[in-house]
C-alpha positions as CSV (number, residue, x, y, z in Angstrom):
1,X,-36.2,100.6,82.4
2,X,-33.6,99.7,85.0
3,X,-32.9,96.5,82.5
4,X,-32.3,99.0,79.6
5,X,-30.2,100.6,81.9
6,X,-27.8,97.7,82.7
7,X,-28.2,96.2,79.2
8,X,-26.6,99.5,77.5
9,X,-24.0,99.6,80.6
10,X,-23.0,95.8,79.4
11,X,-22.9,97.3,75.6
12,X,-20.2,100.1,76.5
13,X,-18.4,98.7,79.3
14,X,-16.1,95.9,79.2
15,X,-16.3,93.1,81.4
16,X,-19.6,94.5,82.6
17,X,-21.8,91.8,84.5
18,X,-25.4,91.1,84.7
19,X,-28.1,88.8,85.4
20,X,-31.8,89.0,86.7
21,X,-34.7,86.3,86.8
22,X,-38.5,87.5,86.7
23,X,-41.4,85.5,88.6
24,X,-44.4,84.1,87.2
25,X,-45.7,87.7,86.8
26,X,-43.3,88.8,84.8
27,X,-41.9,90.8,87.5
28,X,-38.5,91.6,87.7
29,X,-37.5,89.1,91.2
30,X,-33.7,88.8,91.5
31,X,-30.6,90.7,89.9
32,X,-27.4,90.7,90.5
33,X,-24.4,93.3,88.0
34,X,-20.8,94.5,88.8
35,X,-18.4,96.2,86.7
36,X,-15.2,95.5,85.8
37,X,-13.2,97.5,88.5
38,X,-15.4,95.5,91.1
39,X,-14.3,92.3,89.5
40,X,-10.7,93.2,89.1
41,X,-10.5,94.5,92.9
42,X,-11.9,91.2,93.7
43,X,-9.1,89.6,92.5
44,X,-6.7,91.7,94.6
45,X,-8.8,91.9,97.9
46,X,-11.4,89.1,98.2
47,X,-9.7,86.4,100.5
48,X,-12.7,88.5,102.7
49,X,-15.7,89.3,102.2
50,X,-19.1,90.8,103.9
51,X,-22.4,89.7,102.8
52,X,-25.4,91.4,104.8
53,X,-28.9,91.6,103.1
54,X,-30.1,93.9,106.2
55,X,-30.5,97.3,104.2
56,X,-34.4,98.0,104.1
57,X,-36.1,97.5,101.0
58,X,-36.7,100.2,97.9
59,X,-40.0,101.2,97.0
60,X,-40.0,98.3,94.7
61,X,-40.1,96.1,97.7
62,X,-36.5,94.7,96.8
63,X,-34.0,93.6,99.7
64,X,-30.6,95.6,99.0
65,X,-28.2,92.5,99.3
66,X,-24.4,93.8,99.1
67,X,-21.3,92.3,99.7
68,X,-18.2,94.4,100.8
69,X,-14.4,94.0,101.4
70,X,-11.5,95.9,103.1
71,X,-8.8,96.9,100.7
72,X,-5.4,97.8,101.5
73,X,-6.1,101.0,102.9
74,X,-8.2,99.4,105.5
75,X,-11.4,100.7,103.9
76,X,-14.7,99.3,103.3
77,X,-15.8,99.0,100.0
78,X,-19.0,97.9,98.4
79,X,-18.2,96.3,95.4
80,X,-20.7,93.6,94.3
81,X,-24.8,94.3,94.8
82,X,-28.0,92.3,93.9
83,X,-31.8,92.8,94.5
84,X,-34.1,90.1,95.3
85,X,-37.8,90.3,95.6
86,X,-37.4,87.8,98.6
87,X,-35.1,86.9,101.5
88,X,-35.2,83.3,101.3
89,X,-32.8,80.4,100.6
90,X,-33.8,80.2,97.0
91,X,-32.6,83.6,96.4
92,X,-30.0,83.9,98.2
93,X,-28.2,80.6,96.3
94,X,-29.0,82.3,93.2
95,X,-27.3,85.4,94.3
96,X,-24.4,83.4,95.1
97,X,-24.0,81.2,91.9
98,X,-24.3,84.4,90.1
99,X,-21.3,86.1,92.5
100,X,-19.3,82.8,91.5
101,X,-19.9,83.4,87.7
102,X,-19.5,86.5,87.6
103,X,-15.5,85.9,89.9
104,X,-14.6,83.2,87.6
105,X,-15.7,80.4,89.9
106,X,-13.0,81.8,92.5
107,X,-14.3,81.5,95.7
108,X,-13.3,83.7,98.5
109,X,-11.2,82.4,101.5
110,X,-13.8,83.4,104.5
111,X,-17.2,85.2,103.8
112,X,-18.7,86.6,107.4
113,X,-22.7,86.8,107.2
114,X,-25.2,87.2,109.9
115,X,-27.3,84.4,111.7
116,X,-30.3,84.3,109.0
117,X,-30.5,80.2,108.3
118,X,-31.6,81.0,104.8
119,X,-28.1,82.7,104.0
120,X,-26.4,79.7,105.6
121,X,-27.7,77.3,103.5
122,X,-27.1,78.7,100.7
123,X,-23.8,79.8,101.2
124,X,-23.0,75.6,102.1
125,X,-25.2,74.9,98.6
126,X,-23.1,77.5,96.4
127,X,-19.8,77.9,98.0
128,X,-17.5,74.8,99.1
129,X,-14.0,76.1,99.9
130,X,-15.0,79.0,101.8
131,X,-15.5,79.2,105.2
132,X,-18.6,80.5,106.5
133,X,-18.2,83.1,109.7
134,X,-20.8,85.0,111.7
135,X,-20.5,88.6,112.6
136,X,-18.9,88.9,116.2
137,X,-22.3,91.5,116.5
138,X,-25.4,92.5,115.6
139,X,-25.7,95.6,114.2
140,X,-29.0,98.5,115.6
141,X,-28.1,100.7,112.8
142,X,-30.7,103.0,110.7
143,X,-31.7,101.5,107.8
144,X,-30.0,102.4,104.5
145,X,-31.9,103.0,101.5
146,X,-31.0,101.5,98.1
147,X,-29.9,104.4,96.5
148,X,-28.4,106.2,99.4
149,X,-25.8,103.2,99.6
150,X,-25.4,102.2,95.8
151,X,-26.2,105.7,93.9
152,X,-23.7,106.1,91.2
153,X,-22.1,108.9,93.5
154,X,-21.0,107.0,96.1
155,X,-20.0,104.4,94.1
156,X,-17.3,107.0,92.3
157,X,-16.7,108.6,95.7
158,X,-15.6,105.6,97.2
159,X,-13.2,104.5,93.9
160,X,-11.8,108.3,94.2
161,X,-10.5,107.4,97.8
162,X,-8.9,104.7,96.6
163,X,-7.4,106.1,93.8
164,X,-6.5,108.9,95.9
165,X,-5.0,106.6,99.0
166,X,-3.2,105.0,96.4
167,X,-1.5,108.0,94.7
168,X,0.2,109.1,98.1
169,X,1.4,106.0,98.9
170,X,2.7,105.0,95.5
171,X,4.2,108.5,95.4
172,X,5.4,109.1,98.9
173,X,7.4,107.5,101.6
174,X,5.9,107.7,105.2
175,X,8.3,108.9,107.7
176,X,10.1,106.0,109.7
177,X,10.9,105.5,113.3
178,X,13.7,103.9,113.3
179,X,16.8,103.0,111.1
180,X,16.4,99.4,110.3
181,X,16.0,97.7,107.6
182,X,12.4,95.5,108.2
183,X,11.0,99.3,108.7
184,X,12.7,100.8,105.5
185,X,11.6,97.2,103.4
186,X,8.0,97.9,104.9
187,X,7.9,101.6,103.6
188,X,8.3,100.5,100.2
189,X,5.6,97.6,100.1
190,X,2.8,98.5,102.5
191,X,0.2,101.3,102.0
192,X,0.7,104.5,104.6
193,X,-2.2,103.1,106.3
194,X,-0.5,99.5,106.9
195,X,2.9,100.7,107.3
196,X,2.2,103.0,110.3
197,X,0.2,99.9,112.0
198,X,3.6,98.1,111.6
199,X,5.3,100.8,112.6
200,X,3.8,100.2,116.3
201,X,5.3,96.4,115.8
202,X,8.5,97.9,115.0
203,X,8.7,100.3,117.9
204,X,7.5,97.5,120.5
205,X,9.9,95.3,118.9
206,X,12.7,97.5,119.7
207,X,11.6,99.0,122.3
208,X,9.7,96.4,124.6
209,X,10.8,93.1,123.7
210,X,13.8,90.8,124.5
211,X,15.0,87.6,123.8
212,X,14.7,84.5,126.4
213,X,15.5,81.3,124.9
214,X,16.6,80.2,121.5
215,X,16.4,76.6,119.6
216,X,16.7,75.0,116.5
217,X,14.8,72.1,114.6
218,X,15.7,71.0,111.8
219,X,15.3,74.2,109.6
220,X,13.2,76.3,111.9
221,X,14.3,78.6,114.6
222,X,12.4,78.6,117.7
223,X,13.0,82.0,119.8
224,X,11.6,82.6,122.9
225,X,10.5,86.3,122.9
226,X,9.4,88.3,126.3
227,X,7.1,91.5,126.1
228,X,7.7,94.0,128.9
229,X,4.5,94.6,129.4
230,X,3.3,90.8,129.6
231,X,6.6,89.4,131.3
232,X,4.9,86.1,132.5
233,X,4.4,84.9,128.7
234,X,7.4,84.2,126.9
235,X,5.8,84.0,123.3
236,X,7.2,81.3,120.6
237,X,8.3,82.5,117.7
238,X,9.5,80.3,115.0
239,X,11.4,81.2,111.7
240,X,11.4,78.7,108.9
241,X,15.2,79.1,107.5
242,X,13.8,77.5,104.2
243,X,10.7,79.6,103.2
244,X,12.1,82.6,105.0
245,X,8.4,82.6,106.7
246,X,8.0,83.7,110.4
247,X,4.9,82.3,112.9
248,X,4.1,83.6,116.1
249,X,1.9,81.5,118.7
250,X,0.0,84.7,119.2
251,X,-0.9,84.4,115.1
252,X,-1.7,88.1,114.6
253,X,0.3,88.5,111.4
254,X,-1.7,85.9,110.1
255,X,-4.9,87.4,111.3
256,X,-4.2,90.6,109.9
């Protein structure tokens, strides 16, 4: 039934993606689908993603393995699922070749798992670009059942906040702090949700900081930068005259 089901999904739906394997039994024992609105938000927001196979099972005695991004309103999204009859390494590196297939062979910049040595060998079988991170904890929440977490309502509720999210900040401006320009450019091209975590850059940019020290090597610009509230550090910040890119020794632009 639930193969019917996915089988008349793939007939009406474009880019709709499925695949299963059945045991000696003939027992349904892994499968793995996505749509094409998960595939295309891969695309767009899978330099990171989640996998965590520690939802209890279904009354079919199938381990709910999902895997989850953050889009660009800083929301968590479940985008990609498979069941699998059995949390080993076997089925967790078919769960993974199928994820590759089903992305185009484009592998994700950092996938963050837990501890479980079955998931870690076959992330290093499948994946070879991507590096493998733990979770910083471990997690005493309530199991979730299968269809609590991927019921076709939720899965719509979650694509309606996006959509929504997207609308206001496509449609609106958020209201600045100050007059400059970086906080003006920022309005245009971040989400409300990003802009207004800049917007606390902005403000302790202008409001907290001051320059100590300036330097040039070659092509880069080396300023020395002092935070008010940290006045022993003088933090490096260098600004690549050439690719117009900015680092900072504290790297939290690249980290977020």
């Amino acid at each position: 039934m639930f193969l019917d089901y996915l089988k008349g999904l793939s007939e009406s739906q474009d880019d709709f993606y499925f695949g299963y394997e059945v045991d000696e039994d003939n027992c349904l024992a892994r499968i793995f689908w996505a749509d094409a609105h998960a595939r295309m938000n891969y695309s767009m927001f899978g330099d990171t993603i989640t996998f965590d196979p520690t939802y209890s099972t279904n009354k079919y005695h199938m381990a709910f393995t999902p895997f989850t991004y953050v889009d660009n309103h800083k929301k968590s999204v479940t985008f990609v699922a498979a069941l699998v009859d059995h949390e080993n390494d076997g089925s967790f590196i078919w769960v993974f070749k199928k994820f590759l297939d089903c992305m185009g062979n484009k592998e994700t910049q950092c996938i963050l798992t837990d501890q479980d040595p079955a998931i870690k060998l076959g992330l290093h079988s499948v994946f070879k670009k991507a590096r493998h991170r733990y979770f910083i904890w471990d997690t005493d929440l309530e199991p979730i059942e299968f269809e609590e977490k991927w019921s076709q309502s939720a899965i719509e509720q979650q694509r309606y906040n996006q959509r929504f999210l997207d609308a206001a900040s496509y449609s609106t401006l958020p209201e600045g702090f100050s007059k400059t320009m970086i906080e003006k450019h920022a309005s245009k091209i971040y989400t409300h949700t990003i802009f207004y975590e800049f917007q606390v850059q902005v403000q302790a940019a202008l409001c907290s900081c001051a320059v100590r020290g300036f330097s040039e090597q070659g092509n880069v610009d080396i300023i020395g930068v002092e935070d008010a509230y940290k006045q022993r550090i003088i933090f490096q910040v260098a600004h690549n005259n050439e690719s117009k890119e900015p680092i900072c020794m504290c790297k939290m632009f690249e980290r977020k």
